[in-house]
C-alpha positions in Angstrom: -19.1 -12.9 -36.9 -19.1 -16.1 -39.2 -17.0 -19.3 -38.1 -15.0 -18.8 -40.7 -14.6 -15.2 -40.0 -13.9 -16.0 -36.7 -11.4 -18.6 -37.4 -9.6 -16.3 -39.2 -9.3 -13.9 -36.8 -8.0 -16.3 -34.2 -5.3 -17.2 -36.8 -4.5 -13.6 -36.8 -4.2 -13.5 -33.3 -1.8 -16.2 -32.7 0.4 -15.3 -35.5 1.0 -12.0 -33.5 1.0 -13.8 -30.5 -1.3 -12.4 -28.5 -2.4 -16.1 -27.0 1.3 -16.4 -26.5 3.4 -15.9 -22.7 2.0 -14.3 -20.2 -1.2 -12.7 -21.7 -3.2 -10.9 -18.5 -1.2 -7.7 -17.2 -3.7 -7.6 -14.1 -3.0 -9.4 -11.1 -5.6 -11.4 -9.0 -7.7 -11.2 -11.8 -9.7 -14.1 -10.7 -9.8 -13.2 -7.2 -8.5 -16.1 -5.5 -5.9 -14.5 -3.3 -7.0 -12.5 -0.5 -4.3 -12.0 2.5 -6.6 -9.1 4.3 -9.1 -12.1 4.9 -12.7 -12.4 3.6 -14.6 -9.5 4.3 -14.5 -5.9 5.9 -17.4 -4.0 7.1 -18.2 -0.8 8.0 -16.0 0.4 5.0 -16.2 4.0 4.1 -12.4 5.1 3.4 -10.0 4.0 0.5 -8.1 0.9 0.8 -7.4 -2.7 0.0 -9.8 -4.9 1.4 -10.1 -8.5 0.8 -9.2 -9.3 -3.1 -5.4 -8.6 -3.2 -4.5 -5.9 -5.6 -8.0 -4.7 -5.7 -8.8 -1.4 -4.5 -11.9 0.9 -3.5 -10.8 4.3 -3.9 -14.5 6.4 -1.9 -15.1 9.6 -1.1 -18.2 10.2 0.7 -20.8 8.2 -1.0 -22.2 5.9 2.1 -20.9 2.7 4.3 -20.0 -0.6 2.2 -18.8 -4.1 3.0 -16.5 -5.5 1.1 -16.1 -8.9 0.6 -14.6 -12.1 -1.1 -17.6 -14.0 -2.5 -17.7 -17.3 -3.0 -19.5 -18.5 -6.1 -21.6 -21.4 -6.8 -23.6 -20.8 -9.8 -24.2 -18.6 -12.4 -22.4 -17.8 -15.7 -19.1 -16.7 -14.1 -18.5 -19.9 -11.6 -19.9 -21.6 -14.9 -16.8 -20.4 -16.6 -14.4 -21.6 -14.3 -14.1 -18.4 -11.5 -14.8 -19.7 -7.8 -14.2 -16.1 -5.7 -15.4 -12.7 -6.8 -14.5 -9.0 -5.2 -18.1 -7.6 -4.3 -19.0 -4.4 -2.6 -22.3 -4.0 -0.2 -24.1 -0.9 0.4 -24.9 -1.0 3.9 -25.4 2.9 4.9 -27.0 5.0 1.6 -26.0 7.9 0.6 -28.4 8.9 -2.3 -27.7 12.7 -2.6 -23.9 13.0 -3.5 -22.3 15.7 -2.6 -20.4 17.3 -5.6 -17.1 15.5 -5.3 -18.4 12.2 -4.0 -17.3 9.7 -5.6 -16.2 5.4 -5.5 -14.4 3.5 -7.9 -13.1 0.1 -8.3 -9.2 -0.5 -9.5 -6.3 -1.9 -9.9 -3.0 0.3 -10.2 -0.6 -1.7 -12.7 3.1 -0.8 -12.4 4.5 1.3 -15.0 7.5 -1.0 -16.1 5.0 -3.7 -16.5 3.7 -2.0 -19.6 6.4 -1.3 -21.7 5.3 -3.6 -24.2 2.2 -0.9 -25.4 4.6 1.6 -26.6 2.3 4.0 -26.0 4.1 7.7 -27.0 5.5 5.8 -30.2 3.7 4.9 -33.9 3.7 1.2 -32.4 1.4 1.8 -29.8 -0.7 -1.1 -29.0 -4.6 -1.4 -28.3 -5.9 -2.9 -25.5 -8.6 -5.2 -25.1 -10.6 -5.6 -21.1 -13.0 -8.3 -20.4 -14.4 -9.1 -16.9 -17.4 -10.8 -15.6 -19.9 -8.5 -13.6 -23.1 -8.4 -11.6 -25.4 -6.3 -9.8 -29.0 -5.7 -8.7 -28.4 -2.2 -10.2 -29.3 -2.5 -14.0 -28.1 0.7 -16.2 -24.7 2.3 -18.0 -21.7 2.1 -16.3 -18.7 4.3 -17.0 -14.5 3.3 -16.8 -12.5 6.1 -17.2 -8.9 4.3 -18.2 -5.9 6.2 -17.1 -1.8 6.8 -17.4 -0.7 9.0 -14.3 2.4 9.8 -16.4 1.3 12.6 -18.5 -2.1 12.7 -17.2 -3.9 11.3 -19.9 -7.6 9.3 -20.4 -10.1 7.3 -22.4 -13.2 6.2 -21.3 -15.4 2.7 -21.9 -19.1 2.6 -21.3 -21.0 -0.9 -20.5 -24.4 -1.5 -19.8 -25.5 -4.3 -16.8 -28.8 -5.6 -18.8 -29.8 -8.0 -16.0 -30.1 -7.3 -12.4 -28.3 -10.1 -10.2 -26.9 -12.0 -13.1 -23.4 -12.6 -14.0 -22.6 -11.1 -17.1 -19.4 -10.8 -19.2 -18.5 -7.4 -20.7 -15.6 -6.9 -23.3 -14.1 -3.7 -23.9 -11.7 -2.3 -26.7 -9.2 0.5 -25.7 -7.4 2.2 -28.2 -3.1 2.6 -28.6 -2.1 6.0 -27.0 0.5 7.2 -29.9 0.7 10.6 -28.0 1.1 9.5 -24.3 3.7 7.8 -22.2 4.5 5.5 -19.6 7.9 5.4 -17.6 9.7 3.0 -17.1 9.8 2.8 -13.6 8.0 1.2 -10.3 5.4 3.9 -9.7 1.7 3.5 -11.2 1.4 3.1 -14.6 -2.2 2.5 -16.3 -5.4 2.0 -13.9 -8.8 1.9 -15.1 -11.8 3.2 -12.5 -14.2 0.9 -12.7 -17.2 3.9 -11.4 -20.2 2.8 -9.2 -21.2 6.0 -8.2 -20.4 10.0 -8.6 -21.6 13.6 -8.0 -21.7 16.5 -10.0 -18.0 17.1 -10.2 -17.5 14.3 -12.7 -20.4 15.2 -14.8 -21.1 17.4 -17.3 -17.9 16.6 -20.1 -17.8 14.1 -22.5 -17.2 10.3 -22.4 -14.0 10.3 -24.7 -13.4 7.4 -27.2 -10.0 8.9 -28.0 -7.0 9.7 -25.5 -7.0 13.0 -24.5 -5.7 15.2 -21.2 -7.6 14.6 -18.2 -10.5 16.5 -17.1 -12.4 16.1 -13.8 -16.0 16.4 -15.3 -15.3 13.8 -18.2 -14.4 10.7 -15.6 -17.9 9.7 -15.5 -20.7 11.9 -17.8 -22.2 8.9 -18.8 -22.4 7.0 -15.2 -26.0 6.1 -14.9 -26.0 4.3 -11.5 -25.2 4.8 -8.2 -24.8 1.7 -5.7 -24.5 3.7 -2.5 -28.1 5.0 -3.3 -29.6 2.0 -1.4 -28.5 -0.7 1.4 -30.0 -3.0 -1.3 -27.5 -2.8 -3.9 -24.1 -4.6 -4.7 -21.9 -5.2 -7.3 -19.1 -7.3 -7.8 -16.3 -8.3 -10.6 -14.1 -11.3 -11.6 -12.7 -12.7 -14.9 -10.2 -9.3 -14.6 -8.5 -9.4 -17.7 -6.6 -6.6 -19.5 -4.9 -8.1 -22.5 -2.8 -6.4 -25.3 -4.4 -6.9 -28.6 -8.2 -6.7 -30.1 -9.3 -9.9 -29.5 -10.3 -10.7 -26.0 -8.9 -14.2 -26.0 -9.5 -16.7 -22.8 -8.8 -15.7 -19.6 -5.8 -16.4 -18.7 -5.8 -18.8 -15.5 -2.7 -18.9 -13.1 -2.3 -20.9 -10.6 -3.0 -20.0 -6.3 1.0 -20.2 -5.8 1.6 -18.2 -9.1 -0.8 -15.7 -8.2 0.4 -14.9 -4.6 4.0 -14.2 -5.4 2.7 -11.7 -7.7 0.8 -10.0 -5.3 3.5 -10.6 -2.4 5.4 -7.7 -4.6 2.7 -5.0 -3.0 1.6 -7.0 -0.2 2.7 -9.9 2.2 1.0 -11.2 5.0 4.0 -13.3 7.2 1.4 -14.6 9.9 -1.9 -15.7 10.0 -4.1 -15.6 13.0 -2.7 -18.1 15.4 -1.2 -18.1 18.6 2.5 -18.8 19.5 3.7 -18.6 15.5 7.1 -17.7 15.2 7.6 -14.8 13.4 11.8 -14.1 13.5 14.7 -14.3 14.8 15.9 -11.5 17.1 18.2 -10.3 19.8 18.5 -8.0 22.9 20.4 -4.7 21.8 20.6 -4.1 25.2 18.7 -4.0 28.4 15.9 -2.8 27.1 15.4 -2.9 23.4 15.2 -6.2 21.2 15.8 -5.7 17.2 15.1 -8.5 14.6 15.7 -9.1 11.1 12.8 -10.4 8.2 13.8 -11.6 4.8 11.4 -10.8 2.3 10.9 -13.5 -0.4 9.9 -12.3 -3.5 11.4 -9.2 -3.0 8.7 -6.0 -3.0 8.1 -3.6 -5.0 9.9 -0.6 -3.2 10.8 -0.4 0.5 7.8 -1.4 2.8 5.8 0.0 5.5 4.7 -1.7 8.3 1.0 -3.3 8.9 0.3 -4.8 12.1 -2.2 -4.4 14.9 -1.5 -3.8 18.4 -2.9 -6.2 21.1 -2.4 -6.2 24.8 0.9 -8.4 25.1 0.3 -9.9 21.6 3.5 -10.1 20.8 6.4 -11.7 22.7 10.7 -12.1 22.7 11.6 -15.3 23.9 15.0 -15.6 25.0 16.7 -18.1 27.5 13.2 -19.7 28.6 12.1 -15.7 29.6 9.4 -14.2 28.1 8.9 -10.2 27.3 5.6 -9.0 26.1 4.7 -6.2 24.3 1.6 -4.6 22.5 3.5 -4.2 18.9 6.9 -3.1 17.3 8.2 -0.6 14.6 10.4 -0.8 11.8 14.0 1.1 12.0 15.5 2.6 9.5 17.3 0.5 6.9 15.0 -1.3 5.2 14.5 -1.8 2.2 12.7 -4.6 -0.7 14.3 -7.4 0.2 14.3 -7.1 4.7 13.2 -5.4 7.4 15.1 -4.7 10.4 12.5 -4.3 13.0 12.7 -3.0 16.8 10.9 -2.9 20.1 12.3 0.0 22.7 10.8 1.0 26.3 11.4 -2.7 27.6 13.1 -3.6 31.0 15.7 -6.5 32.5 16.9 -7.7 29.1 20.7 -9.2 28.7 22.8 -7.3 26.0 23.8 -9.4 23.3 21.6 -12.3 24.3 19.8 -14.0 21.2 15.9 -15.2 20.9 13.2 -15.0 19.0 9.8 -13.1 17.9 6.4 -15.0 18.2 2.8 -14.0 18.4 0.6 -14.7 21.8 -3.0 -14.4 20.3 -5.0 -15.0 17.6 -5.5 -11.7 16.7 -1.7 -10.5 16.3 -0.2 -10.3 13.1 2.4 -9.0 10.9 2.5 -7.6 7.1 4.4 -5.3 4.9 2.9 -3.1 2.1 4.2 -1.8 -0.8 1.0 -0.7 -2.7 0.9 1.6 -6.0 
């Protein structure tokens, strides 16, 4: 493209204000919030690990760490990115089984999308950039998709340099024959593929929306990363913008970007002894109950995540102390609190107030509310 050329297509895009507001519908796209911690080995289920937001949906397909890199060089950190979401083969698995499969995504909320008016004549293309690396050279496949209706389009790209950052940018086109409610459940996610067997295979890789079907996810998948302890791959510069133009990515800050993801996740301790946690009192002899206000409010009512520890977890209440392993939540929740409780405990006073705190370094508390 000319500079002239190009100059006229950035004129086009802020006319329709595309470099306008808030521009990047992922969250955490530059990976600089991670409440889970750093790293988690041994990984060979689906979850959230590290990277808020981000998640590794597996099945079969070998042992991974996952982990929040740090970046010092290359052309990503040169563009500004610091941390990185990165996945480590550390058990292989290169014979999958027919419906092995892992994918990297990020489920986006359904009533953050509205503005695509997908299912309308004013449905709105997409455009996806990210920054990527990986020792595995070869096509990768992204099979983009909107739960409601069950529909899909597919993106190829191709990693032309092996342990080399390099930044990929993706058109999707408007859906005028889908939909997307207008509601809190998932929305849009795009499966960012490292690796599949036979069951998503042997279809198409369709440039057009369409219904989905199993064995067009990933025809055109090349690689697999579980095929050898050696490999990794890893992603940042997440941006999913509404538009043609992939303009730049859009950086928020630290505090911005953790209230965003405190809607699906929020971590209320870190790992330190004797933190207070809430306020409480003894229901009666021998059950304590406590109340958590949950600022910004979540997403939809939230389950408990917390480990148990040998007397982790303490009620101070008149200078007495009552230890306990870990506590539940009671019913009557919801977004904005949780009402907690802790049963099966002995020589409480009824009606006496305290407080919740941790004992060790390993206790904690957090509530989920994940797509």
């Amino acid at each position: 493209m000319s500079k002239a050329a190009e100059l006229a297509k950035w004129g086009e895009v802020s006319t329709n204000g595309q470099v306008s507001g808030r521009r990047n519908i992922v969250i955490n796209g530059a990976m600089q919030v991670a409440q889970r911690g750093a790293s988690t080995a041994s990984v060979t289920a689906t979850g959230y690990y590290t990277c808020d937001r981000m998640n590794l949906e597996i099945s079969g397909l070998g042992t991974h760490t996952v982990t929040q890199e740090t970046l010092t060089s290359g052309g990503a950190f040169s563009a500004g990115f610091t941390k990185a979401w990165r996945v480590d083969c550390t058990t292989a698995d290169a014979s999958p089984a027919a419906g092995d499969y892992m994918v990297f995504q990020q489920k986006i909320e359904a009533q953050n999308l509205q503005q695509l008016a997908f299912g309308t004549s004013s449905a709105k293309s997409l455009t996806l950039s990210f920054y990527v690396k990986s020792n595995k050279t070869g096509t990768y496949e992204i099979m983009h998709f909107v739960s409601d209706g069950g529909r899909q389009v597919n993106s190829t790209y191709t990693i032309n340099s092996a342990n080399t950052w390099e930044k990929k940018t993706l058109l999707i086109p408007a859906d005028t024959g889908g939909t997307i409610n207008t509601d809190t459940g998932e929305g849009w996610r795009s499966l960012f593929y490292l690796g599949r067997g036979s069951n998503r295979t042997g279809g198409s890789t369709p440039t057009s929306w369409q219904a989905y079907a199993i064995a067009d996810e990933a025809s055109s998948q090349t690689v697999n990363i579980a095929d050898n302890t050696a490999n990794d791959w890893a992603i940042t510069g997440y941006q999913l913008e509404v538009g043609s133009v992939a303009t730049p990515f859009e950086y928020r800050s630290f505090g911005e970007e953790l209230a965003l993801c405190q809607r699906y996740y929020q971590k209320i301790t870190t790992a330190a002894a004797s933190m207070g946690l809430s306020s409480a009192s003894s229901y009666n002899t021998a059950q304590v109950n406590g109340v958590i206000q949950i600022v910004p409010s979540m997403r939809a009512t939230p389950s408990i995540d917390i480990v148990t520890v040998t007397n982790g977890y303490r009620y101070v209440a008149a200078a007495s102390n009552t230890n306990f392993d870990v506590l539940s939540l009671e019913a009557g929740s919801n977004n904005s609190q949780v009402l907690w409780t802790k049963s099966g405990l002995s020589g409480l006073t009824a009606g006496q107030a305290g407080w919740l705190q941790t004992t060790s370094t390993s206790s904690y508390m957090a509530f989920k509310s994940e797509l």
